[in-house]
C-alpha positions as CSV (number, residue, x, y, z in Angstrom):
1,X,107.5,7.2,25.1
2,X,104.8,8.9,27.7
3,X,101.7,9.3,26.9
4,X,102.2,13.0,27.5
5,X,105.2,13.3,25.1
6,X,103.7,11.2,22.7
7,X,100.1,13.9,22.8
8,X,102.6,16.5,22.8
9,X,104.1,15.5,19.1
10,X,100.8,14.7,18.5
11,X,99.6,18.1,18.6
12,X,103.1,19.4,17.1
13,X,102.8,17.4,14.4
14,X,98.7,18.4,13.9
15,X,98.7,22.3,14.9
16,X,96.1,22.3,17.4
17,X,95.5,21.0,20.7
18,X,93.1,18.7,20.6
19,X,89.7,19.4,22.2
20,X,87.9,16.4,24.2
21,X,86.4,13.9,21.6
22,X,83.2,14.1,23.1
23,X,82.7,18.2,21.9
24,X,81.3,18.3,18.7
25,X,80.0,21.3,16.6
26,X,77.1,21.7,14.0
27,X,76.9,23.9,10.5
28,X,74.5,26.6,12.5
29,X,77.7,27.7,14.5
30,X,79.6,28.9,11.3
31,X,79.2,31.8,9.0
32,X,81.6,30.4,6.6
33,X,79.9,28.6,4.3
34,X,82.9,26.0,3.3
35,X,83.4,24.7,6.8
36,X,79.3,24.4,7.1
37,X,79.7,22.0,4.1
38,X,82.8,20.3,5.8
39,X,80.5,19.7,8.7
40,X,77.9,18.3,7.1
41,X,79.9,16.0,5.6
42,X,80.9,14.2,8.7
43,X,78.1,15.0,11.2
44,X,77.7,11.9,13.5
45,X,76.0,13.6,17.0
46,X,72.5,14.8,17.4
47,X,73.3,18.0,19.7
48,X,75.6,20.7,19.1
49,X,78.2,21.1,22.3
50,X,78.1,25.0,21.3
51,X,74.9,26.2,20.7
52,X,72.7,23.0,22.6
53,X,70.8,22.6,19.4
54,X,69.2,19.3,18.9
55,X,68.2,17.3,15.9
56,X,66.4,13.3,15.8
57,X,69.4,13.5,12.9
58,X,72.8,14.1,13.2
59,X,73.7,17.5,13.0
60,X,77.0,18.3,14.6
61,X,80.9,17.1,14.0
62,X,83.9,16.3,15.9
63,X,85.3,19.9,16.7
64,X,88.9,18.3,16.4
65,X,88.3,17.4,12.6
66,X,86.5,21.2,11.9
67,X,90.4,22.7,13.8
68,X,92.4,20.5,11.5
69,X,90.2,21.8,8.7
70,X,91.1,25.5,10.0
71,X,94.9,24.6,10.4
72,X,95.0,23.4,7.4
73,X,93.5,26.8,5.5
74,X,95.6,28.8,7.3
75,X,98.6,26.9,6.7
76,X,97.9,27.8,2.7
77,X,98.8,31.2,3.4
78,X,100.4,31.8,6.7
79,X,103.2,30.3,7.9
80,X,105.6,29.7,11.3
81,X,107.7,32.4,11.4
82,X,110.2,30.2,12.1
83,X,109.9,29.1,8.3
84,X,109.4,32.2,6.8
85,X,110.5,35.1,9.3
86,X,113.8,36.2,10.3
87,X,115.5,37.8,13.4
88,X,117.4,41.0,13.8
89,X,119.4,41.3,17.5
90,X,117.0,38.4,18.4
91,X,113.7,40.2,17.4
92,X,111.3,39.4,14.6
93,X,112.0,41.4,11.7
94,X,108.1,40.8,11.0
95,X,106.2,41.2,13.9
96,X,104.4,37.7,14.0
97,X,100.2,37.5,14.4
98,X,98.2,35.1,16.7
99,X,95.4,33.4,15.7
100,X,93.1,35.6,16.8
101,X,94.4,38.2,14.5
102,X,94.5,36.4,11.3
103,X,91.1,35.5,11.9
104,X,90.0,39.1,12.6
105,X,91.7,40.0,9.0
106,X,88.9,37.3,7.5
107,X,85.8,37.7,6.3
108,X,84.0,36.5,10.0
109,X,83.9,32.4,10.0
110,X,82.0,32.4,13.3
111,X,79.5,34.4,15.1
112,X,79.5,32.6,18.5
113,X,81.8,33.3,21.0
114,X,82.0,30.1,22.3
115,X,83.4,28.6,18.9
116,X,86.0,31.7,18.5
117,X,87.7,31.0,21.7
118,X,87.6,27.0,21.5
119,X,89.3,28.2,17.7
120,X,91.9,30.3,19.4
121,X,92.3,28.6,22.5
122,X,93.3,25.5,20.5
123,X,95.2,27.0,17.3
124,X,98.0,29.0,19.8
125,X,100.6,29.0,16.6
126,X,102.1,32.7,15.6
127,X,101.7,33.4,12.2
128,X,103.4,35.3,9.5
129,X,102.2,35.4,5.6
130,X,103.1,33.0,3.2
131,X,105.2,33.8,1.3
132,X,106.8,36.3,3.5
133,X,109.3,38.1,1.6
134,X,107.8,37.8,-2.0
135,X,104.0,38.5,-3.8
136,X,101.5,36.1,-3.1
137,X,99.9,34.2,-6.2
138,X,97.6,36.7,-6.6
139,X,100.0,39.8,-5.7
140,X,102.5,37.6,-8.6
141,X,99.4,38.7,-11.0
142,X,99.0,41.9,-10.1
143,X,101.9,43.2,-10.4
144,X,102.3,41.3,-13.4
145,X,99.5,43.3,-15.3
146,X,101.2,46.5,-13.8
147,X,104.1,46.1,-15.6
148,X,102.5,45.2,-18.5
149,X,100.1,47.7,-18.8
150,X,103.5,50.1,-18.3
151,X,105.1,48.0,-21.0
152,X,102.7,48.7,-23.6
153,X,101.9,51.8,-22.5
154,X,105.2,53.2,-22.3
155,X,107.9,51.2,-23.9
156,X,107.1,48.7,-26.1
157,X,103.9,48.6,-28.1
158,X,104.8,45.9,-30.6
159,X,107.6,43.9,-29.3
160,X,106.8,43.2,-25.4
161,X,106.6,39.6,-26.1
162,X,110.7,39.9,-25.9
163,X,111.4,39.2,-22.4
164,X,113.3,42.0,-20.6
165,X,113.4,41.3,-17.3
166,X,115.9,43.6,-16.0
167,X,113.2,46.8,-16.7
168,X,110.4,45.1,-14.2
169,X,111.3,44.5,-10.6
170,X,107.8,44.5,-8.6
171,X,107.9,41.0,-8.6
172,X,104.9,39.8,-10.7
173,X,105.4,38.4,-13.8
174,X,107.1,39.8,-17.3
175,X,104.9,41.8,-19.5
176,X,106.0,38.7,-22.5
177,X,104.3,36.4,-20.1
178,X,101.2,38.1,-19.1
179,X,99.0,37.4,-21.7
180,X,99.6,33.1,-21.6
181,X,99.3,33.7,-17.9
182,X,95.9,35.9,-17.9
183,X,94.7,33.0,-21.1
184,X,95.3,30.0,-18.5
185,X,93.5,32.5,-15.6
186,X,90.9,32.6,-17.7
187,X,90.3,28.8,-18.3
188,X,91.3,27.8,-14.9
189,X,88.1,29.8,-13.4
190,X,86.0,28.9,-16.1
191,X,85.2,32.4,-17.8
192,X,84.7,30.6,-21.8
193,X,80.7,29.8,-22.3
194,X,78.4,29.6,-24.7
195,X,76.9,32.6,-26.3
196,X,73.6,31.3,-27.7
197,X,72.1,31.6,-31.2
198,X,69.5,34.5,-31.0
199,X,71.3,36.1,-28.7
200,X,70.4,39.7,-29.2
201,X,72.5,42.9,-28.8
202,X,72.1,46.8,-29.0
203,X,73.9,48.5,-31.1
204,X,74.0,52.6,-31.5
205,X,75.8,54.8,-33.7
206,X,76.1,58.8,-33.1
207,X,75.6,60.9,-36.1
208,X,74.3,64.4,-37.2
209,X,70.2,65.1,-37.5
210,X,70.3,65.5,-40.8
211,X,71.7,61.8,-41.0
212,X,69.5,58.7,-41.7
213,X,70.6,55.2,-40.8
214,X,68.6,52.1,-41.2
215,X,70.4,49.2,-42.7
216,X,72.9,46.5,-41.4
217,X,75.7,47.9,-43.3
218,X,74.9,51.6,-41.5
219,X,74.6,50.5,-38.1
220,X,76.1,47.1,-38.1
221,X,80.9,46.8,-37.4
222,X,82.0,49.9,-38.9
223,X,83.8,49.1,-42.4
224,X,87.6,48.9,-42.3
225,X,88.0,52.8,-43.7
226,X,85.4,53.9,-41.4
227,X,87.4,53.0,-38.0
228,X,89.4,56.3,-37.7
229,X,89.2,56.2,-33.9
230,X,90.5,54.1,-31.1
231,X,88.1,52.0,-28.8
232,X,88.3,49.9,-25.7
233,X,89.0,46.8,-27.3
234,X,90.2,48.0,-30.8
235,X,92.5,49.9,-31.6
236,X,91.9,52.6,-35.2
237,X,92.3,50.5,-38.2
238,X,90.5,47.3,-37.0
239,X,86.5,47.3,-36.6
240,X,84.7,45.1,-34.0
241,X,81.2,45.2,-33.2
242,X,80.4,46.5,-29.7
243,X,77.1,45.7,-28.3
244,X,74.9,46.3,-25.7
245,X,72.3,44.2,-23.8
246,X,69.9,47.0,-23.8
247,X,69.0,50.0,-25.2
248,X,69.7,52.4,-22.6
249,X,73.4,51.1,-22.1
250,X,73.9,51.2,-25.7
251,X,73.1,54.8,-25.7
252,X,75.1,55.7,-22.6
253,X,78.3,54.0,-23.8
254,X,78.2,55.8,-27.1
255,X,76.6,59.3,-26.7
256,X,77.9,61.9,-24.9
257,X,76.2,65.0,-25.2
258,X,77.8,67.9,-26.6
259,X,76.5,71.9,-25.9
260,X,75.6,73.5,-28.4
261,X,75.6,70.6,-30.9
262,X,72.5,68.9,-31.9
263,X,73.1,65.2,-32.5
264,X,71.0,61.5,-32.8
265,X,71.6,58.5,-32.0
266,X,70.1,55.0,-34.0
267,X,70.1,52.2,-31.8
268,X,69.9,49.1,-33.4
269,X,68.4,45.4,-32.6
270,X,70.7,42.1,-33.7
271,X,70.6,38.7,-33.1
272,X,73.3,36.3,-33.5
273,X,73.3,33.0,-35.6
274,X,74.6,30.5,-34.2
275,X,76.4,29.6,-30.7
276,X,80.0,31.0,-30.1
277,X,82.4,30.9,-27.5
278,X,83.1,34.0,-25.3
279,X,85.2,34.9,-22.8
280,X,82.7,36.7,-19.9
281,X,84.0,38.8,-17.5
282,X,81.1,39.7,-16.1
283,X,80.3,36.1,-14.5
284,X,83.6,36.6,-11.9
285,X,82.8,33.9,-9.0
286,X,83.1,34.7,-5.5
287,X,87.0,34.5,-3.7
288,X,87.0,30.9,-2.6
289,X,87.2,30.6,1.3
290,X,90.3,30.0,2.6
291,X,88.9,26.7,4.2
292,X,87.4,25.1,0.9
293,X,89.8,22.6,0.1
294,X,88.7,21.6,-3.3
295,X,89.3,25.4,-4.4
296,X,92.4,27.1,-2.4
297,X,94.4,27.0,-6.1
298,X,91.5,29.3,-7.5
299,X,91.8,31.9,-4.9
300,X,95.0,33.7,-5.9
301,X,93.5,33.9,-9.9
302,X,90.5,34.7,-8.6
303,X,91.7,38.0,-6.7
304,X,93.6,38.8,-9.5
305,X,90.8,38.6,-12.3
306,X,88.5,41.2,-10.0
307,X,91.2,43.8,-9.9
308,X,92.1,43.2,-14.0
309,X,88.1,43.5,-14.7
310,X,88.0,46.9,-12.3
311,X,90.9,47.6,-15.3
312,X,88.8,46.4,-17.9
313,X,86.2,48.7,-17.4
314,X,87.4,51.8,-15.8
315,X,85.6,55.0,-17.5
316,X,88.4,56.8,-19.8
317,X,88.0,60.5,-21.2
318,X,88.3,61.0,-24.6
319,X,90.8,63.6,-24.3
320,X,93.2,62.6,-26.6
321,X,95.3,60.1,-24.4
322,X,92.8,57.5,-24.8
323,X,95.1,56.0,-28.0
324,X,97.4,55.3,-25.2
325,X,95.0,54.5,-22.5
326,X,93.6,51.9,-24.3
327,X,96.3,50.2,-25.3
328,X,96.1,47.7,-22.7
329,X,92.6,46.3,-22.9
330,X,93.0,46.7,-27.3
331,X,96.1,44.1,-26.9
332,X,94.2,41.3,-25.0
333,X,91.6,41.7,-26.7
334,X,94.2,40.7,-29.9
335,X,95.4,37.8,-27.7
336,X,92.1,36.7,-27.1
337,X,91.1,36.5,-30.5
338,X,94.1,35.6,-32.4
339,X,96.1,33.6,-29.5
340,X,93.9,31.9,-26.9
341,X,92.2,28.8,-27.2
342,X,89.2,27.4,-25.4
343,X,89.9,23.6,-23.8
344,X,88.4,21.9,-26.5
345,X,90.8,23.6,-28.9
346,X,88.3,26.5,-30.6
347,X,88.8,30.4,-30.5
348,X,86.8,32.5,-29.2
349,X,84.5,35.0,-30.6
350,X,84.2,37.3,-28.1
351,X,84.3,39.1,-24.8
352,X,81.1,40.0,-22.4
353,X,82.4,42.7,-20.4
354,X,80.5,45.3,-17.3
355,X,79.5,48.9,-18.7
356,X,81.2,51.5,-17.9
357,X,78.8,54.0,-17.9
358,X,75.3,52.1,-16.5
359,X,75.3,50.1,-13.4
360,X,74.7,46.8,-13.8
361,X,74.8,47.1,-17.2
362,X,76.6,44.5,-20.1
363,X,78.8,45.3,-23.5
364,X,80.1,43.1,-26.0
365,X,82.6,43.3,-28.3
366,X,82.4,40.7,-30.9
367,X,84.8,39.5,-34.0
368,X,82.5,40.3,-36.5
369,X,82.8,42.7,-39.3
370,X,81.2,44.5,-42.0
371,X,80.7,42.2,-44.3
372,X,79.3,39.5,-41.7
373,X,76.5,41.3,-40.4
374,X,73.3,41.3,-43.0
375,X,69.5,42.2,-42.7
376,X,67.2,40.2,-40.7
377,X,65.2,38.7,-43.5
378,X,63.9,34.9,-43.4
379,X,66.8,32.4,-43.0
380,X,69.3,35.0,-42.8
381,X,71.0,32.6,-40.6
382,X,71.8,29.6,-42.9
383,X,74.0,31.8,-45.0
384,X,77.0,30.5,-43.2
385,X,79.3,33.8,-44.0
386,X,76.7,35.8,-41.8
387,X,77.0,36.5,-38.5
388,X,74.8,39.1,-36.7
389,X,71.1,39.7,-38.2
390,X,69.3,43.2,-37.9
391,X,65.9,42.4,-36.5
392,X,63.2,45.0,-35.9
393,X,63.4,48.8,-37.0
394,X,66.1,50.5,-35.8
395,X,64.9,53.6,-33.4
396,X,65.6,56.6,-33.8
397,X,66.6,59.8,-30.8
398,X,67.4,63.0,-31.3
399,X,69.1,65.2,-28.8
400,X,68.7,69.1,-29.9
């Protein structure tokens, strides 16, 4: 075999043409902060072929191992249309992309031009997604929660763990399989942590001005008969207690002021006794790069997760339909405290959420009821069947 045939394969077989040996590029030259790590990994030259920089250590990489690296992303979710397109009278039923174009759809890997066009120059493959005619991982999510959030919704409250298949057609995932699927989304990015003992959270509770409230039983989880309402994790019937990390956001998630009706609000300091598990969905990592090998699998879940918190948290009325519209986020919160498991085996306690009516702000809802939450007197917390302590005195606002 020719040298030239053999190079040819070569580059077949690797997805690039290869770039002289001698051309190597340093960290400085990327934006995108997996292939700077890549690089550094394997620098071996002094001066970048690039930029010119200069080091008296070795700064830059072979440029040939950073375009297999770039291959290689792409390959994870683009593919040769050959493999994944299809013709019609000859054409493309997809129009295919060139690497230029994928990369333009990216968040920018490269601000010098020089690197782009080497990139491009050297990567001349067409491109199509992958997959091409079905949801992506993170699409197969999405339109998994979709269905289920129509499922429970609007057609079966209490039996959706029977599959039914033939009723959902987006593509995603069965509402009777959403909940394992969104428990193993949950582990796989690493949302359980540890809540710590003495962690402390605001509580408020609304009530009229000629009301006073200042024990744990008063403005601690509403007993049983007291929970004649629905809520974004509970549904009426079953109290949890919903926290706040502050004040302020305690307030603005439970008061809402009414004309003509004077009301007050007691806001309440707890602490809790010892460390629990919670699932936080406030903690959502960043979208893995498309070129950091060590965390393509997460990327899909990842994508997912930030559109289910946007869910999570979106601001609902209380109109009337919010018995229906919080349904949804009332059933995983069942699954996560009755179903789901931590890795070591545990349950959870818990789930950390965003405010939806303060930016920036944090809520809890915790398993805790009544009965578990006690005054904040001395050693409160070695009575093992207590939970959440009242500390401080409660304060008091009144809105005329």
């Amino acid at each position: 075999m020719g040298y030239a045939k053999e190079m040819m394969l070569r580059e077949l077989e690797q997805g690039f043409h290869s770039v002289s040996s001698a051309k190597v590029v340093c960290a400085k030259c990327f934006t995108d902060e997996a292939i700077q790590a890549f690089i550094r990994d394997r620098v071996s030259e002094r001066k970048c072929s690039y930029c010119g920089r200069r080091s008296k250590k070795p700064i830059a990489a072979p440029m040939n191992d950073v375009l297999g690296l770039i291959v290689e992303g792409l390959n994870h979710e683009y593919a040769d249309p050959i493999e994944e397109n299809a013709r019609d009278d000859g054409e493309w039923v997809i129009d295919p992309r060139d690497t230029a174009d994928v990369l333009a759809g990216m968040d920018t890997i490269t601000e010098n031009r020089d690197v782009f066009d080497e990139i491009v120059s050297s990567i001349t493959s067409d491109w199509v997604d992958r997959p091409l005619w079905g949801p992506s991982e993170g699409d197969f999510l999405r339109y998994g929660w979709d269905d289920f959030v129509e499922a429970v919704k609007y057609d079966r409250r209490y039996l959706f763990l029977m599959p039914k298949e033939d009723r959902y057609s987006s593509g995603g995932l069965t509402p009777d399989k959403m909940l394992d699927q969104l428990g193993e989304v949950i582990t796989q990015v690493g949302l359980v942590r540890t809540m710590n003992a003495g962690t402390r959270w605001y509580r408020a509770r609304v009530h009229g001005l000629a009301k006073k409230y200042t024990s744990a039983t008063d403005l601690g989880t509403a007993p049983r008969e007291a929970a004649l309402s629905s809520n974004r994790m509970s549904p009426l019937g079953i109290p949890m207690f919903y926290g706040a990390e502050n004040e302020a956001t305690a307030i603005a998630e439970t008061y809402a002021p009414k004309p003509g009706t004077p009301e007050a609000v007691t806001v309440a300091q707890f602490r809790t006794a010892r460390d629990a598990s919670v699932v936080d969905f406030t903690v959502l990592p960043k979208v893995p790069s498309l070129f950091d090998q060590e965390n393509w699998h997460r990327r899909g879940p990842i994508w997912f997760l930030r559109d289910f918190v946007e869910d999570l948290v979106r601001p609902i009325e209380k109109d009337g339909r919010e018995h229906v519209d919080y349904v949804p986020t009332q059933v995983v919160t069942e699954y996560l405290r009755h179903v789901f498991r931590t890795e070591t085996g545990h349950p959870v306690q818990g789930v950390i959420y965003r405010s939806a009516r303060t930016e920036g702000g944090k809520c809890c809802v915790l398993f805790v009821g009544n009965d578990e939450c006690c005054e904040g007197a001395p050693g409160w917390e070695n009575d093992q069947e207590k939970r959440l302590g009242l500390t401080g005195k409660p304060k008091r606002h009144e809105y005329p």
